[in-house]
C-alpha positions as CSV (number, residue, x, y, z in Angstrom):
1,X,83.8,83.3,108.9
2,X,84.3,79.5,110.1
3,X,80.9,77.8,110.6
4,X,83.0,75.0,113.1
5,X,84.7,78.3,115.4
6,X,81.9,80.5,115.3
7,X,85.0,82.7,114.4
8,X,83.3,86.2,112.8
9,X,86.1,88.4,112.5
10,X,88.7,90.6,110.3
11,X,91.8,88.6,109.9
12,X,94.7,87.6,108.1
13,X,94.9,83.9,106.5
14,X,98.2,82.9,105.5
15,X,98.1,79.9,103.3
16,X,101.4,77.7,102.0
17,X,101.7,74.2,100.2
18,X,98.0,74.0,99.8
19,X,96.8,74.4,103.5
20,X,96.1,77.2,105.7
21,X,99.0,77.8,107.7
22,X,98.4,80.8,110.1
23,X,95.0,83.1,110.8
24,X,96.2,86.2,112.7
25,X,95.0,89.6,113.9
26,X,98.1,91.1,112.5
27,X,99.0,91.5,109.1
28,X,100.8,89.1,107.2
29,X,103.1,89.8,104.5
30,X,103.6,86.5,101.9
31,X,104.2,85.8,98.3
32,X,101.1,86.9,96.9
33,X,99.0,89.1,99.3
34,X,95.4,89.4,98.1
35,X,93.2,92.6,99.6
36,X,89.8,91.1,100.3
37,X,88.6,94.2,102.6
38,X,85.0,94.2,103.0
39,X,84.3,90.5,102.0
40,X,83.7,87.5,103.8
41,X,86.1,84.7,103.7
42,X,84.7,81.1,104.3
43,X,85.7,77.9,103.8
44,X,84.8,76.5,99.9
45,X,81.8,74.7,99.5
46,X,81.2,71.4,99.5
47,X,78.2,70.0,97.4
48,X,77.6,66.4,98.0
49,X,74.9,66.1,94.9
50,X,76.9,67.1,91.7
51,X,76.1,65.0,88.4
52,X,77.8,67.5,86.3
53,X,81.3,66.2,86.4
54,X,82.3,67.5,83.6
55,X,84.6,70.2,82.8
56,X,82.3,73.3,81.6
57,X,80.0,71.9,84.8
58,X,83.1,72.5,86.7
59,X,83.8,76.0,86.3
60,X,80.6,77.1,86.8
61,X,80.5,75.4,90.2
62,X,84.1,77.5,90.7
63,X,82.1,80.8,89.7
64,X,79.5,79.6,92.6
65,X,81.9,79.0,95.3
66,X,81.9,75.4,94.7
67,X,85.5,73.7,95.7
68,X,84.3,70.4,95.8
69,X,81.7,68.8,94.2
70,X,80.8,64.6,94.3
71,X,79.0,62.4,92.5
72,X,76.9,61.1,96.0
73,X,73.1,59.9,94.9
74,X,73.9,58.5,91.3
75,X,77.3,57.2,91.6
76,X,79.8,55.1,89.5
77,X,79.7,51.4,87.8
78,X,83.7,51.3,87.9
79,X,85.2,53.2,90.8
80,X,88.4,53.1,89.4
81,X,87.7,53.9,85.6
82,X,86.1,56.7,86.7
83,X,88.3,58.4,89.0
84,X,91.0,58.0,86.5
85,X,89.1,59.4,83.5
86,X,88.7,62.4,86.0
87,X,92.4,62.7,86.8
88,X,93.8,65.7,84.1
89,X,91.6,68.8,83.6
90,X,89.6,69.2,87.2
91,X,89.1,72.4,88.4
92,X,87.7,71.4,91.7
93,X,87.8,68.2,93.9
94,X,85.8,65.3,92.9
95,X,84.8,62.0,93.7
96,X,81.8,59.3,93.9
97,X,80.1,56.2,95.2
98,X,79.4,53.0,94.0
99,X,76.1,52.7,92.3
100,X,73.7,50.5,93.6
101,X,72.2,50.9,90.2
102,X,74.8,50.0,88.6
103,X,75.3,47.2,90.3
104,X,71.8,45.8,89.8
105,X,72.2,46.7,86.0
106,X,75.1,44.0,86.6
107,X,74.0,41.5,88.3
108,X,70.3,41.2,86.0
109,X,72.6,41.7,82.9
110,X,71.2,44.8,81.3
111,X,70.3,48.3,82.7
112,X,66.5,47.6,80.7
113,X,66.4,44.5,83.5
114,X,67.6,47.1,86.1
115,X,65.1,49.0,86.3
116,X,61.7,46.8,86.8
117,X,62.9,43.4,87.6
118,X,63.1,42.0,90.7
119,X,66.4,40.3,92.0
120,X,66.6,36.8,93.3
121,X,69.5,35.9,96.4
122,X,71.6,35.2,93.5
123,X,71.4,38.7,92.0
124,X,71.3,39.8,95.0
125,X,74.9,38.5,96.1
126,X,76.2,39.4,92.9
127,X,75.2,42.8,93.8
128,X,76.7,42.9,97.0
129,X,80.0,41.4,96.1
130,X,80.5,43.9,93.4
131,X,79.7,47.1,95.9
132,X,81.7,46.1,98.5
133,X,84.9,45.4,95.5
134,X,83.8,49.6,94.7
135,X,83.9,50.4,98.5
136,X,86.9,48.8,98.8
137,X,88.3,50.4,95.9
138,X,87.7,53.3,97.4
139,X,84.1,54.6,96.5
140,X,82.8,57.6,99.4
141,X,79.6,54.8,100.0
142,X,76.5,53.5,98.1
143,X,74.5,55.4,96.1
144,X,70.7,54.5,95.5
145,X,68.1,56.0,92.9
146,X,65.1,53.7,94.2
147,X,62.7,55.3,92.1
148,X,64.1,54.9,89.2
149,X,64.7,51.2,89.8
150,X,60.6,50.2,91.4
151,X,62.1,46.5,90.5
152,X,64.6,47.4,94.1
153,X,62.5,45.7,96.5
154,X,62.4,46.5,100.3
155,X,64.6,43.5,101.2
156,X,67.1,44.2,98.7
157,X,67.8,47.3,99.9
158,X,68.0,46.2,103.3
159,X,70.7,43.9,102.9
160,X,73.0,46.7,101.2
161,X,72.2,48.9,104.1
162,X,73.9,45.9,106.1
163,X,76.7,46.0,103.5
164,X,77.2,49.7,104.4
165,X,76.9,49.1,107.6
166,X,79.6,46.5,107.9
167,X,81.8,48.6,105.8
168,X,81.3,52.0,107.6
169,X,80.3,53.8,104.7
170,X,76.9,56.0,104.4
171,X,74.2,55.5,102.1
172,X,73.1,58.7,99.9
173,X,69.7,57.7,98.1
174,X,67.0,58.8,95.8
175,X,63.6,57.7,97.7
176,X,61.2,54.9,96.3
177,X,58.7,57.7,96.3
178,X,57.8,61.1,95.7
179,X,54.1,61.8,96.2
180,X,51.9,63.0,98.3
181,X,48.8,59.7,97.9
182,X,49.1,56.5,100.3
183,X,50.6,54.4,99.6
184,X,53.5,55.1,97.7
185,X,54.0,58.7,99.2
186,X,57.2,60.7,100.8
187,X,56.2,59.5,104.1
188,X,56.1,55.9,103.2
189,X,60.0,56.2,101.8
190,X,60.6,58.5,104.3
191,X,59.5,55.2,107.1
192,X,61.9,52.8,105.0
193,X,65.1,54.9,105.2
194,X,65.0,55.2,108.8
195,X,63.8,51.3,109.7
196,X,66.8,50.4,107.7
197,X,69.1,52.6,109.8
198,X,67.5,51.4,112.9
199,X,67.7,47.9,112.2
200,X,71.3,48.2,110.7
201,X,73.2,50.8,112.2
202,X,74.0,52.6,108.9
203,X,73.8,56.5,107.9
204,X,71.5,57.1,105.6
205,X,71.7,61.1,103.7
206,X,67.9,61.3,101.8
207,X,68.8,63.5,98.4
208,X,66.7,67.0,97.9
209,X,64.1,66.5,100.1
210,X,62.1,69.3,98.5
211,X,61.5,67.2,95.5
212,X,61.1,64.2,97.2
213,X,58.9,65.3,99.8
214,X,57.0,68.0,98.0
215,X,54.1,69.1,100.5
216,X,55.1,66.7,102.9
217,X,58.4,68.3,103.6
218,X,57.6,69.3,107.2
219,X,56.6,65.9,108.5
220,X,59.6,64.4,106.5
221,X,61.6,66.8,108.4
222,X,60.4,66.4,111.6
223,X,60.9,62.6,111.3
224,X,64.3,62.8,110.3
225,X,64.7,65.1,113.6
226,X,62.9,62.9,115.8
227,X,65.5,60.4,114.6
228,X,68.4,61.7,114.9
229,X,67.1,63.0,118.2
230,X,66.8,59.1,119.5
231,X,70.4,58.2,117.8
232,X,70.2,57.4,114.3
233,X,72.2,58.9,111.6
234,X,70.0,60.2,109.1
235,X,70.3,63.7,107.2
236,X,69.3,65.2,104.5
237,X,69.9,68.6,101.9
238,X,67.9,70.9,99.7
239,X,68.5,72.8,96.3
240,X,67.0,76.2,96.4
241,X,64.8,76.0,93.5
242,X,60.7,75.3,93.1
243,X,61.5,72.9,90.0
244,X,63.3,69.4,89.7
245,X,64.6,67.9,86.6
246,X,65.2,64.5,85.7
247,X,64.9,62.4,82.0
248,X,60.9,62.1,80.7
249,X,61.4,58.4,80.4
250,X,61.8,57.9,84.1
251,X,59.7,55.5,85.8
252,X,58.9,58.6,88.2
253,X,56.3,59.9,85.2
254,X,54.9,56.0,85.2
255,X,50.9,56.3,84.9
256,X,49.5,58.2,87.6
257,X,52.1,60.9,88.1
258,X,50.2,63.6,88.0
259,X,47.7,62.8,91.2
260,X,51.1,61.5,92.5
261,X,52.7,64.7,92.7
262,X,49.4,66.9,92.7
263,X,51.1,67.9,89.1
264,X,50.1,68.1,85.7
265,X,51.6,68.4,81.9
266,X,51.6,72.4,82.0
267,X,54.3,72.1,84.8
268,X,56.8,70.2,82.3
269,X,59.5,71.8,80.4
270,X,61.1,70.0,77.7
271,X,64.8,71.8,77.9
272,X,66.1,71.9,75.0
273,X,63.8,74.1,73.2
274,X,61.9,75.7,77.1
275,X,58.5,75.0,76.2
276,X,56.0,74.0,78.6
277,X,54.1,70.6,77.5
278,X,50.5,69.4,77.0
279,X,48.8,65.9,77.0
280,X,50.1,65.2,73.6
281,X,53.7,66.5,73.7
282,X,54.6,65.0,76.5
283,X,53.6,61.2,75.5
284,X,55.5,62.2,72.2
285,X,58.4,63.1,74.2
286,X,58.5,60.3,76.9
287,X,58.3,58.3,73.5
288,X,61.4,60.4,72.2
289,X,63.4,60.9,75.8
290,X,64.7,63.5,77.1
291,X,65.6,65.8,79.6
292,X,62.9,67.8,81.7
293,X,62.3,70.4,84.4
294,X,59.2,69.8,86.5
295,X,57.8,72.8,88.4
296,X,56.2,71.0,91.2
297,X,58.0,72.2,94.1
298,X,56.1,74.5,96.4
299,X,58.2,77.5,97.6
300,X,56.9,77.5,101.0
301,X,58.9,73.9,101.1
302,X,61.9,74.9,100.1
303,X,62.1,78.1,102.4
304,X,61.0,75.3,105.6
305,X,64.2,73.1,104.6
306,X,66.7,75.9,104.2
307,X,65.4,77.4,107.4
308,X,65.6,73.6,109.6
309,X,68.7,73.2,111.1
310,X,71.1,70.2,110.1
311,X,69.4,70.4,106.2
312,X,72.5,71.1,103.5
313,X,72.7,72.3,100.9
314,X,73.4,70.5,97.4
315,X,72.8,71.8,94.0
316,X,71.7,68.1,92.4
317,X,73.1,69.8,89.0
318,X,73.0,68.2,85.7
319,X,75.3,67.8,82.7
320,X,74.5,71.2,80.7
321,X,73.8,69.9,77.0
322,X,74.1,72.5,74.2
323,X,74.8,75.3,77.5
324,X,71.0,74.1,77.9
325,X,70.3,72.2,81.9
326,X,68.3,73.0,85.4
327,X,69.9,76.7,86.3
328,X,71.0,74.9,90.0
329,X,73.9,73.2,88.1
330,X,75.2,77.1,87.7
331,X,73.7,79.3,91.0
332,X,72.8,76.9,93.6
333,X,75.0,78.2,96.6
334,X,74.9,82.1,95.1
335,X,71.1,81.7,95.0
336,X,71.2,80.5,98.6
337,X,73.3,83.6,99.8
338,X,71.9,86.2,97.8
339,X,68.0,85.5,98.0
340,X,67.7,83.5,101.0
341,X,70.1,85.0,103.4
342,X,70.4,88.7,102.2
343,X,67.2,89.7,100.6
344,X,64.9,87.5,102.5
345,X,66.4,86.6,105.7
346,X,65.3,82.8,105.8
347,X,68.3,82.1,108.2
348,X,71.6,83.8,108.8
349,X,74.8,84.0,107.2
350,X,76.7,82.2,109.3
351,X,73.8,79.2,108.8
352,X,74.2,79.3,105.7
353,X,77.7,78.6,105.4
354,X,77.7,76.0,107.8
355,X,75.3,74.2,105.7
356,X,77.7,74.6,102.6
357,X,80.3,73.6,104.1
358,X,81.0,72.2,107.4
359,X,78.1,70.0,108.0
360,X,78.7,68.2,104.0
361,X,82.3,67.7,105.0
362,X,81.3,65.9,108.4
363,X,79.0,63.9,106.8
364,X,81.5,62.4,105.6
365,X,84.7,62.7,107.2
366,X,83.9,59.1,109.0
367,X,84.5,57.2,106.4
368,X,86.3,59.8,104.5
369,X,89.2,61.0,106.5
370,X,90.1,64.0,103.6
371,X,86.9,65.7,104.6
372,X,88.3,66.0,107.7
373,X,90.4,69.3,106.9
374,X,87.7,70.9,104.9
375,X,84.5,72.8,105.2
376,X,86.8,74.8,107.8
377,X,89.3,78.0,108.5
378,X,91.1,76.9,110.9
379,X,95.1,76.3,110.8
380,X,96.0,72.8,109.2
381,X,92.9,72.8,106.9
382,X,92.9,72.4,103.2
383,X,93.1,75.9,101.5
384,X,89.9,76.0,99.4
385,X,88.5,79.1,100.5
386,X,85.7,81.2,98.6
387,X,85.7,84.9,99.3
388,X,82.0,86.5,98.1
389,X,81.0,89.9,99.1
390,X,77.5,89.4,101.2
391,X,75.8,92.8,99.5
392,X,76.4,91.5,95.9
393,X,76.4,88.0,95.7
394,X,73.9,86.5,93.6
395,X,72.9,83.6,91.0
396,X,72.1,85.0,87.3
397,X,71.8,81.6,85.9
398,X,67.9,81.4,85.0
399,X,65.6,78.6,83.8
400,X,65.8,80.9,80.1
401,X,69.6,81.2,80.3
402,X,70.6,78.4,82.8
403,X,74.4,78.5,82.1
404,X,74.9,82.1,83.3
405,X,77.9,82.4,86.5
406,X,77.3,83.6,89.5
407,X,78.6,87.1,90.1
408,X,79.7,88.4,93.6
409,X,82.6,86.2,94.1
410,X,85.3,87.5,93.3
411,X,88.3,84.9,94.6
412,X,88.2,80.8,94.6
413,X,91.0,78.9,95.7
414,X,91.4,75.0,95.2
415,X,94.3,74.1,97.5
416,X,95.6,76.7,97.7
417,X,95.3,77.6,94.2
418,X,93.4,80.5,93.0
419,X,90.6,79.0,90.3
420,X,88.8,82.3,89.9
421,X,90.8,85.6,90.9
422,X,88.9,89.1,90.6
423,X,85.8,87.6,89.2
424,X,87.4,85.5,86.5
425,X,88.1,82.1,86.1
426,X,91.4,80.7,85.8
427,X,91.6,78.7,82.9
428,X,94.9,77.2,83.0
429,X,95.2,75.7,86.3
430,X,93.3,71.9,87.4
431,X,94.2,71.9,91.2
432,X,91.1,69.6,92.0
433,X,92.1,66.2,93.7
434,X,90.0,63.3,94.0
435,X,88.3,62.5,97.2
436,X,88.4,59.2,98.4
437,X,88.3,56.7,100.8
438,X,91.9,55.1,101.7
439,X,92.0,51.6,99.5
C-alpha cells in the first residue's frame, strides 16, 4: 500500500543497498526472501513529535512501525552535540530542530530567565544569531514551546518566523494557549500562528492539536483549512489518546488552569506511582516536580482530527522513566490502525497510512531533501518499510503498563535492514541515520 500511488496491490518488493529497487507483479527471487502473504506492506512511519530519543524509546517505536522518529516541537540547544551523541546505538532515523527555547534560555542567561522574562532587541538578536548558526548546522527548523515560555512575546516570535522564513525552514510549535476562556484560548494562538505565516511567508506545523485545542478542535481545524485553502502553509497532527502529559511545574498549570482547560485535580495523574490527585497532592507535587498525565482530552476531539484530512499523526512520546511514561510513547501508530481504522472505522486504511507516512515526509522534504525518498513504495525510495497485518494489529501499551509493544507487526526494516523480524526486535543491528538538512 503506497499512500503517494494509490498503489493497493499484491506485489513483490525487491530491496538492495538500503533502497527499494524493483516492485513487480512477478515473483522475485533475492538473498533473503521474506513471505509476507496476507499483510500489508507500507512505507515506515514517520513521527515528526518524538521526545523519547533514547534507546529503550527507540525500540518500542520499531515494535510500532516507527522508522523514523524527530525531535520537531522541543528541539536541541547544540545541533551538533546532539546529533553526535546520537550517532552509535540508533535503531531508527533521527533528528531535530533548533530550540527556540533554548535559545532564549541563552540569550537571558539562564533557563529560570527563559521562561517568564521578556527579551529586549538585544536578546532578541542574540537569539536569532544563534538559531540561524543551528539552522545552518543543519537543524530540520525551529522549534517553539510558547507556553511554556509566557515571557515569548508576540513580536519575538514574529521575528523568528522571519528567520525561518528567510532560511526556508518550517516552524513546529507548542501554542501560547490551551484553553477554552477568552482571552488566552486555542483560538487566540490558533489567530497568531497563521498572522505570522501570512505576514512572513513561513510554514508553520501546530503540535497535537487535540491537547491544544481541546473543545475547540473543530474551529481550530477549520481555520487551519481555510488557510491553507487561501495559500498558507500551515498543518498540524494528533496523538490518538484522551490524555496529555507534560511536567507539574509547567507554567501551563499556572493559577487558573482548571477553568482554563474546563479541568480539575481528579483528572491528574502523578506517573510514577498512577494515582489520581486532589487539591492538596497536587500543590505538594508542583512543589516536588514531576511528570504528569492530564485526562482533559475529549474523545469526540480526537476522533474529528484523525478523521480531517491533511491532520498527521505524531505520538508526542516521552522519555519512559523506571518503564513508567504516557502509553503514546509505546502504541501511538498501532492504536491508530487497530482502534481507529479497524474496529471503528474513523477513516480508511489507506488514510491512515498516508497520514503516517507520506504527508510527515512532505512536510518536510522542502527543506529536508532526505524526506524526499521516504514515506513512499515506490522504486528509488529508502527501504524502511513496516509490514502489520490489518486484522491483528493493535497497541497493548496502557496508561497501567505504558511500556508494553505493539503486537501485529511482525517485520520492520530501517534501510533496508530488518529491526524487528517475526515479531521480535533485532537487538544487534543500529541502522538508523540522522536526518538533516545539507550544512
Amino acid at each position: 500500500m503506497d499512500p503517494e500511488s494509490g498503489l493497493d496491490a499484491i506485489r513483490d518488493v525487491g530491496v538492495r543497498d538500503g533502497r527499494i529497487v524493483v516492485i513487480s507483479e512477478a515473483e522475485l527471487d533475492g538473498e533473503t526472501v521474506v513471505d509476507v502473504s496476507g499483510l500489508v506492506v507500507a512505507p515506515g512511519f514517520i513521527d515528526l513529535h518524538a521526545h523519547g530519543q533514547d534507546l529503550f524509546s527507540s525500540r518500542l517505536q520499531a515494535r510500532d512501525g516507527v522508522t523514523t522518529a524527530l525531535e520537531l516541537e522541543g528541539g536541541a540547544g547544540d545541533i551538533e552535540e546532539w546529533y553526535a551523541s546520537r550517532e552509535d546505538n540508533r535503531t531508527i532515523h533521527y533528528g531535530a530542530t533548533a530550540s527556540h527555547g533554548r535559545a532564549r534560555a541563552h540569550a537571558l542567561g539562564s533557563q529560570t530567565a527563559a521562561i517568564r522574562e521578556p527579551a529586549g532587541l538585544e536578546h532578541l538578536a542574540i537569539m536569532e544569531n544563534r538559531l540561524r548558526d543551528e539552522l545552518r548546522k543543519g537543524a530540520l527548523g525551529i522549534g517553539y514551546g510558547i507556553q511554556y515560555t509566557p515571557g515569548a512575546r508576540r513580536e519575538e516570535i514574529f521575528r523568528l518566523f522571519e528567520l525561518a522564513a528567510e532560511e526556508g525552514v518550517t516552524n513546529f510549535v507548542h501554542i501560547r494557549y490551551a484553553g477554552m476562556v477568552e482571552p488566552g484560548s486555542g483560538i487566540e494562538a490558533v489567530h497568531e500562528m497563521i498572522a505570522n505565516a501570512a505576514a512572513t511567508g513561513a510554514g508553520v506545523h501546530i503540535v497535537h492539536v487535540g491537547s491544544s485545542g481541546l473543545r475547540q478542535v473543530p474551529a481550530i481545524l477549520d481555520m487551519i483549512e481555510g488557510a491553507r485553502s487561501r495559500g498558507l502553509d500551515v498543518s498540524t497532527e494528533v496523538y490518538p489518546y484522551t490524555a496529555a502529559s507534560t511536567g507539574i511545574r509547567a507554567a501551563i498549570f499556572d493559577p487558573g488552569w482548571r477553568e482554563r482547560m474546563g479541568a480539575d485535580y481528579g483528572d491528574i495523574e502523578w506517573v510514577a506511582t498512577g494515582e489520581r490527585l486532589d487539591s492538596l497532592g497536587f500543590h505538594e507535587r508542583r512543589e516536588e516536580g514531576g511528570i504528569i498525565i492530564a485526562h482533559i482530552i475529549p474523545r469526540e476531539m480526537v476522533v474529528i482530527a484523525l478523521a480531517h484530512p491533511g491532520v498527521m499523526v505524531a505520538s508526542d512520546g516521552v522519555p519512559f522513566v523506571n518503564g513508567r511514561a504516557h502509553p503514546r510513547g509505546a502504541g501511538t501508530f498501532a492504536r491508530v490502525l487497530g482502534r481507529y481504522v479497524r474496529e471503528q472505522n474513523v477513516l480508511s486504511l489507506m488514510d491512515a497510512l498516508a497520514k503516517m507516512t507520506l504527508l510527515p515526509a512532505r512536510r518536510l522534504e522542502g527543506a529536508v531533501p532526505q524526506m524526499r525518498n521516504k514515506g513512499r513504495i515506490r522504486v528509488g525510495a529508502d527501504a524502511d518499510i513496516t509490514v502489520f497485518d490489518p486484522e491483528t494489529v493493535i497497541d497493548n501499551a496502557t496508561f497501567a503498563e505504558p511500556a508494553h509493544p505493539s503486537s501485529g507487526i511482525p517485520h520492520v526494516l530501517v534501510a533496508g535492514t530488518f529491526v524487528v523480524r517475526d515479531g521480535t526486535l533485532v537487538t544487534d543491528v543500529f541502522p538508523g541515520q540522522a536526518i538533516r538538512r545539507p550544512h
